[in-house]
N, C-alpha and C positions, 0 to 999 in steps of 0.2 A: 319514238317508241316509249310506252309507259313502263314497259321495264326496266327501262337505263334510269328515267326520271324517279323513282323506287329507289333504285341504288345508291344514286347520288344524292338524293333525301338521307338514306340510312346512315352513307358514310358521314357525312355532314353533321349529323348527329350526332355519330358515336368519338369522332376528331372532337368536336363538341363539349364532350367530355371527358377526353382523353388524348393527347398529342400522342398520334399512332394506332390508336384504335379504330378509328376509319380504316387505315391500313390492312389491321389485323382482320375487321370485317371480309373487305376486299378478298384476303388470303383463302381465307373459312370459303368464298362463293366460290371463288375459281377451283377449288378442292371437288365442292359437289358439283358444279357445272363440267369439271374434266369426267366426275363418276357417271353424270347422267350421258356425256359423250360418249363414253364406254359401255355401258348398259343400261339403254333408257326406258326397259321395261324391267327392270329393278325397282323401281320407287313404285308403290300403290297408286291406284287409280282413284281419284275421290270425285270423279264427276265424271262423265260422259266424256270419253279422250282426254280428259284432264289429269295432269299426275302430280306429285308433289315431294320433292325431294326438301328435307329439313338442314340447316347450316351446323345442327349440334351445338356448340359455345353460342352462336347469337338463336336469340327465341325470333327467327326469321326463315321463309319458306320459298324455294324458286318453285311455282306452278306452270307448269309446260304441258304441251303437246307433241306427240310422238305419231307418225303417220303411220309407222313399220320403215321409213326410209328417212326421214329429217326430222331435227327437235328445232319446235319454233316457243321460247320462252314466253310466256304471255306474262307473265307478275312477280314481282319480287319484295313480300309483303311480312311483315311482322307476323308470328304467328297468330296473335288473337286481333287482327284487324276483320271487321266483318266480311266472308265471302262475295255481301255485293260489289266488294273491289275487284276482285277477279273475273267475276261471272259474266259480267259485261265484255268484255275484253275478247278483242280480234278474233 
């Protein structure tokens, strides 16, 4: 899945720069992936069933989909990485 391969990019990065900061990355996604579990039409729509919840602390975006019944994550992208990364996507 290209959203885990995003993640593990990110975190890698930010260890990278910081012994822990991966970590704290990590912290921040599961924060908003527990909010979008609990209300996943909360976050704005910025495409065609596309939604986008922001991490706050990291300049990073999880883009998902919402049916009315399951969230399927498609991207977990920097925010100023260009849209053709997502768009394509499952």
């Amino acid at each position: 899945m290209e959203a885990v391969s995003d993640l593990l990019g990110a975190m890698a990065w930010y260890d990278e720069r910081r012994t822990g900061l991966g970590d704290d990355f990590v912290e921040a996604l599961e924060r908003v992936i527990g909010l979008i579990s609990e209300l996943p039409s909360a976050f704005p729509e910025i495409s065609a069933h596309l939604r986008r919840a922001l991490l706050g602390r990291f300049p990073f975006a999880v883009y998902y989909r919402f049916d009315g019944e399951a969230v399927e994550v498609v991207a977990c992208l920097h925010t100023r990485s260009s849209p053709s990364r997502w768009r394509g996507r499952g």
